[in-house]
mmCIF file of the C-alpha atoms, coordinates in Angstrom:
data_MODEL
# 
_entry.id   MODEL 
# 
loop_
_atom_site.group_PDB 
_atom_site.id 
_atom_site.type_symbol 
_atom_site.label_atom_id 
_atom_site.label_alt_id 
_atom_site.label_comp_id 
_atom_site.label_asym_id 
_atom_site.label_entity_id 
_atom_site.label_seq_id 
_atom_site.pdbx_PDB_ins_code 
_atom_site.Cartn_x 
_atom_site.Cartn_y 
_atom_site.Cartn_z 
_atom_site.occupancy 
_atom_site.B_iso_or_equiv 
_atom_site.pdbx_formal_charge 
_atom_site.auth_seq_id 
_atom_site.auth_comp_id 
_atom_site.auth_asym_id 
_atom_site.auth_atom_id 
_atom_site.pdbx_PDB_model_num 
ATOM 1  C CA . UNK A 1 1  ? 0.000  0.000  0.000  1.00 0.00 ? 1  UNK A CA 1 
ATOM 2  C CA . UNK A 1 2  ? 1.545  3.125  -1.190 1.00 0.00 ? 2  UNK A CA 1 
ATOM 3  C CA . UNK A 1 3  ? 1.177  6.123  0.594  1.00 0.00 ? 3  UNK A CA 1 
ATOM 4  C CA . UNK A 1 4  ? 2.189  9.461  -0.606 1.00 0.00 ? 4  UNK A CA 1 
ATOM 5  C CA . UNK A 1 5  ? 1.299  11.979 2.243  1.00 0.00 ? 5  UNK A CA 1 
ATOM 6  C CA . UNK A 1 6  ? 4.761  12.309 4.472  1.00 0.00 ? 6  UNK A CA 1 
ATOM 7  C CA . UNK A 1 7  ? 2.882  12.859 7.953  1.00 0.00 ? 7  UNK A CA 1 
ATOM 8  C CA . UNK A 1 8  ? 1.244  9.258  7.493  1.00 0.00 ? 8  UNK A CA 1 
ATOM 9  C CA . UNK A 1 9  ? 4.520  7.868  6.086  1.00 0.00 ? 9  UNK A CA 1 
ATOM 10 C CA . UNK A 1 10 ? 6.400  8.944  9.290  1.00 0.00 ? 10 UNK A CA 1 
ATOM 11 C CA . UNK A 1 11 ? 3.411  8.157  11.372 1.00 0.00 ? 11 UNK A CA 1 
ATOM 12 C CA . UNK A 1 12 ? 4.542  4.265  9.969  1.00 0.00 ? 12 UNK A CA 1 
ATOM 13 C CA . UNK A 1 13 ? 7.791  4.962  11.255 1.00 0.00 ? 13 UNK A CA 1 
ATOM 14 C CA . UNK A 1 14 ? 7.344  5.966  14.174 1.00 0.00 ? 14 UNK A CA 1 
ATOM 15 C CA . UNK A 1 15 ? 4.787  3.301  14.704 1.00 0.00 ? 15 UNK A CA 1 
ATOM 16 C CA . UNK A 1 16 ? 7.889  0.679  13.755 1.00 0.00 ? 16 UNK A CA 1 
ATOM 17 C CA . UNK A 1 17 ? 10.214 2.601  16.297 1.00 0.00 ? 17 UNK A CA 1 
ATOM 18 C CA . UNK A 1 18 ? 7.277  1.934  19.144 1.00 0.00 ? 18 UNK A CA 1 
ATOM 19 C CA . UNK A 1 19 ? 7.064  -1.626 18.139 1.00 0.00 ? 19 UNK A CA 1 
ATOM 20 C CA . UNK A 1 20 ? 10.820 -2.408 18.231 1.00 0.00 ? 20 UNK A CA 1 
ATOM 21 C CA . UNK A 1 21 ? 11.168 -0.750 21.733 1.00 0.00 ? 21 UNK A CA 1 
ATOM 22 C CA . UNK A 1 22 ? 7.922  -2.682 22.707 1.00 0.00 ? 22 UNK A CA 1 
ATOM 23 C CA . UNK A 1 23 ? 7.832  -5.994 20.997 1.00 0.00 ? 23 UNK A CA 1 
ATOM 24 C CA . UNK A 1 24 ? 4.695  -8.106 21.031 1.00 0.00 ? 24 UNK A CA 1 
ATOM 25 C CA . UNK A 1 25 ? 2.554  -4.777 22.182 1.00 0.00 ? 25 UNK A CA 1 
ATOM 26 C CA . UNK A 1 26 ? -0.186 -3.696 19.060 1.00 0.00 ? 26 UNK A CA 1 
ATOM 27 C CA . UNK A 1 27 ? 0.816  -0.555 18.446 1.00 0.00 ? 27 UNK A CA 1 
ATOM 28 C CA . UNK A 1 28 ? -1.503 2.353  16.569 1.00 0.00 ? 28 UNK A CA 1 
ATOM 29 C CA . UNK A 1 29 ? -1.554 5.930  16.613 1.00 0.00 ? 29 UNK A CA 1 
ATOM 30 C CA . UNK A 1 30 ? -3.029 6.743  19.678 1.00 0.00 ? 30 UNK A CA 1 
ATOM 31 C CA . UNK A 1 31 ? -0.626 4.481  21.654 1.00 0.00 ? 31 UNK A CA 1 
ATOM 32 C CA . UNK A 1 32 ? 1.151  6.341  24.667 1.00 0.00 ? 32 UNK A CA 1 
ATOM 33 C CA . UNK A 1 33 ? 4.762  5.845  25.050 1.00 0.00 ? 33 UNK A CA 1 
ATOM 34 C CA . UNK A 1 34 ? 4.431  5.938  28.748 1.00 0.00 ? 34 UNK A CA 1 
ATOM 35 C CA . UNK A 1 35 ? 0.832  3.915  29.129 1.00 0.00 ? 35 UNK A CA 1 
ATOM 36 C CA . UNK A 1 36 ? 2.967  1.070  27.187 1.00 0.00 ? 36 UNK A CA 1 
ATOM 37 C CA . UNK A 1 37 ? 5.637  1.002  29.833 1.00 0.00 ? 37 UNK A CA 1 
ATOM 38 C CA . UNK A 1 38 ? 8.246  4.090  28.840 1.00 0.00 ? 38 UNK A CA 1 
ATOM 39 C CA . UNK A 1 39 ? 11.231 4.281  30.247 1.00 0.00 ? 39 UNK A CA 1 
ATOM 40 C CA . UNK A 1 40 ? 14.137 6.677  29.481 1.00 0.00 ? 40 UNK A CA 1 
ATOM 41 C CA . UNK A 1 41 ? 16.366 3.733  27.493 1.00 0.00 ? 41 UNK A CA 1 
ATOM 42 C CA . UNK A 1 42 ? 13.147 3.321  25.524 1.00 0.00 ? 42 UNK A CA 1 
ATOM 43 C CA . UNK A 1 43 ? 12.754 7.036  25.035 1.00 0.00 ? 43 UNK A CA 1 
ATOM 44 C CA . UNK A 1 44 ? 16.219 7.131  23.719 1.00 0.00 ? 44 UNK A CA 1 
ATOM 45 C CA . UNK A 1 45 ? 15.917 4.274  21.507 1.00 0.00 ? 45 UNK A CA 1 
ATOM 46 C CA . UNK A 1 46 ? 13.040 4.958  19.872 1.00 0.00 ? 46 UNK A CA 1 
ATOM 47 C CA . UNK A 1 47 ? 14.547 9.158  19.549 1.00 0.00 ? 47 UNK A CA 1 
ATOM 48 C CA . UNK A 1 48 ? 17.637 7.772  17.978 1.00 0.00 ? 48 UNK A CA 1 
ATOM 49 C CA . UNK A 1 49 ? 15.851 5.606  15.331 1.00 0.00 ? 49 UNK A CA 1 
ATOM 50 C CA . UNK A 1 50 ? 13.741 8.372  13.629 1.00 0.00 ? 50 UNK A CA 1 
ATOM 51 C CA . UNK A 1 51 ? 16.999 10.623 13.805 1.00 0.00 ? 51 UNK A CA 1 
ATOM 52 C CA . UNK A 1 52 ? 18.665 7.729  12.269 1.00 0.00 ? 52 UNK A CA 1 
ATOM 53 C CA . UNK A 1 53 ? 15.038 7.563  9.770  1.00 0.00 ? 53 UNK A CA 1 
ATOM 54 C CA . UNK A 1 54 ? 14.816 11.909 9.358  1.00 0.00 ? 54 UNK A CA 1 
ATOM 55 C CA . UNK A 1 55 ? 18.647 12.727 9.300  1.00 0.00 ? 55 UNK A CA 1 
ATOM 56 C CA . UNK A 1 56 ? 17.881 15.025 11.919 1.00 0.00 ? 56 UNK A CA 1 
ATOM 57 C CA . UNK A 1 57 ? 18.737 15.539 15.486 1.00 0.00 ? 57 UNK A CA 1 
ATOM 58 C CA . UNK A 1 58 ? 15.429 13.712 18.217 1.00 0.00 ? 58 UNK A CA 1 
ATOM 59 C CA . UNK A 1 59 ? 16.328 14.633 21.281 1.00 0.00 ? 59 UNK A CA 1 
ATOM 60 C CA . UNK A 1 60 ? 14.472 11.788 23.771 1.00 0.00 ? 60 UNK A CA 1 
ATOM 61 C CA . UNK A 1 61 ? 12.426 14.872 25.318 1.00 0.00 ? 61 UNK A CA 1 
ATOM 62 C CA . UNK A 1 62 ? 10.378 15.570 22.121 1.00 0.00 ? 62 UNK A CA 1 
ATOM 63 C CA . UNK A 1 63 ? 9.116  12.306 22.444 1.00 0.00 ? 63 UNK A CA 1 
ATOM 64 C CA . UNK A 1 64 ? 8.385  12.636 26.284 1.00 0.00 ? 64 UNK A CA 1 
ATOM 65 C CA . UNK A 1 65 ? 6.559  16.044 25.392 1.00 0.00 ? 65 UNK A CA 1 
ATOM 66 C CA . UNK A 1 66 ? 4.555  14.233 22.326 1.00 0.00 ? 66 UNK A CA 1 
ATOM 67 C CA . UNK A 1 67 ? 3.802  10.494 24.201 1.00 0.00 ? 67 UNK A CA 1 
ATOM 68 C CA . UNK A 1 68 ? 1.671  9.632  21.465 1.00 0.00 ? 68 UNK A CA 1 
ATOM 69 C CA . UNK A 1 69 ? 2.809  7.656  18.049 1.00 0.00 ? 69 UNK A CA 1 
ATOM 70 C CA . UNK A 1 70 ? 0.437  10.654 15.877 1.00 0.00 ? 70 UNK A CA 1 
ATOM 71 C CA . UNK A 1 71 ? 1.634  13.550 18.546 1.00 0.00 ? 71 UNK A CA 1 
ATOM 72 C CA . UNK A 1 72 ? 5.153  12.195 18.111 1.00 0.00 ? 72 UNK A CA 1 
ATOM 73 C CA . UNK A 1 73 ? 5.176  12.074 14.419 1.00 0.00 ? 73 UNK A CA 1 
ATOM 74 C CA . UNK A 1 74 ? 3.517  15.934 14.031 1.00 0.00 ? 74 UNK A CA 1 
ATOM 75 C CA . UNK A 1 75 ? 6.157  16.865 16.371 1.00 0.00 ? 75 UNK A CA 1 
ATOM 76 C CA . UNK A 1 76 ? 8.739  15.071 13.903 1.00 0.00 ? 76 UNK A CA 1 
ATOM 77 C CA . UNK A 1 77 ? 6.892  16.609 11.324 1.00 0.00 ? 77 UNK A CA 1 
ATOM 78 C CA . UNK A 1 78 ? 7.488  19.814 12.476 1.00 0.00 ? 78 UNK A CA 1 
ATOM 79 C CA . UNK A 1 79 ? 10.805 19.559 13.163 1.00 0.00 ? 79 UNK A CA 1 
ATOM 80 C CA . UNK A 1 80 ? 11.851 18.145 9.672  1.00 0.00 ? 80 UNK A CA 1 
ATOM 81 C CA . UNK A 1 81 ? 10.245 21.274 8.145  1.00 0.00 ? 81 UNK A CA 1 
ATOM 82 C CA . UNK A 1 82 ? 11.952 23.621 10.547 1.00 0.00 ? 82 UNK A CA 1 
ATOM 83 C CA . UNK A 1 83 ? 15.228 21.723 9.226  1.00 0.00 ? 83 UNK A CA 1 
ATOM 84 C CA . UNK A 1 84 ? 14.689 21.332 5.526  1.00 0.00 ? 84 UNK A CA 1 
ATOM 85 C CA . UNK A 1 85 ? 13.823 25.298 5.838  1.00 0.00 ? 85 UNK A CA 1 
ATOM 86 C CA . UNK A 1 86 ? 17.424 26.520 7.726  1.00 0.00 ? 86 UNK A CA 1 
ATOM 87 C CA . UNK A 1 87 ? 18.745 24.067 4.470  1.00 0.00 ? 87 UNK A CA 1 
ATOM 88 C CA . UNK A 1 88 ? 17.370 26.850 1.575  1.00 0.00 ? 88 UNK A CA 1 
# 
């Protein structure tokens, strides 16, 4: 299923990140990083693979700010914009 609108794209990562740091949990976009279990490792983890993902610095607090997979990935959103318009 191909999916052209970048928000939902990095919703999907963001949504793998979450899985990896909490295997065997179902994981959607309303799923809270702390109602799952979140821990500051996991924070980090999960931070350093959408930097790895956006080429672009996650510090662990955005996603402690935005606990949700969709308020993480608008916040990710946001901050790929804000990077991609220093670039021009």
């Amino acid at each position: 299923m191909a999916n052209s609108d970048p928000l939902s794209e990095l919703e999907a990562h963001v949504q793998r990140a979450f899985s990896r740091a909490f295997p065997g949990t179902v994981i959607d976009e309303d799923s809270d990083f702390f109602d799952l279990g979140g821990e500051s490792i996991k924070a980090v983890q999960i931070a350093a693979a959408m930097e790895g993902t956006l080429g672009v610095p996650v510090h662990p607090s955005a996603l402690i700010q935005n606990p949700t997979v969709a308020d993480f990935a608008q916040a990710l959103n946001a901050a790929r914009a804000l990077s991609d318009a220093r670039k021009s």
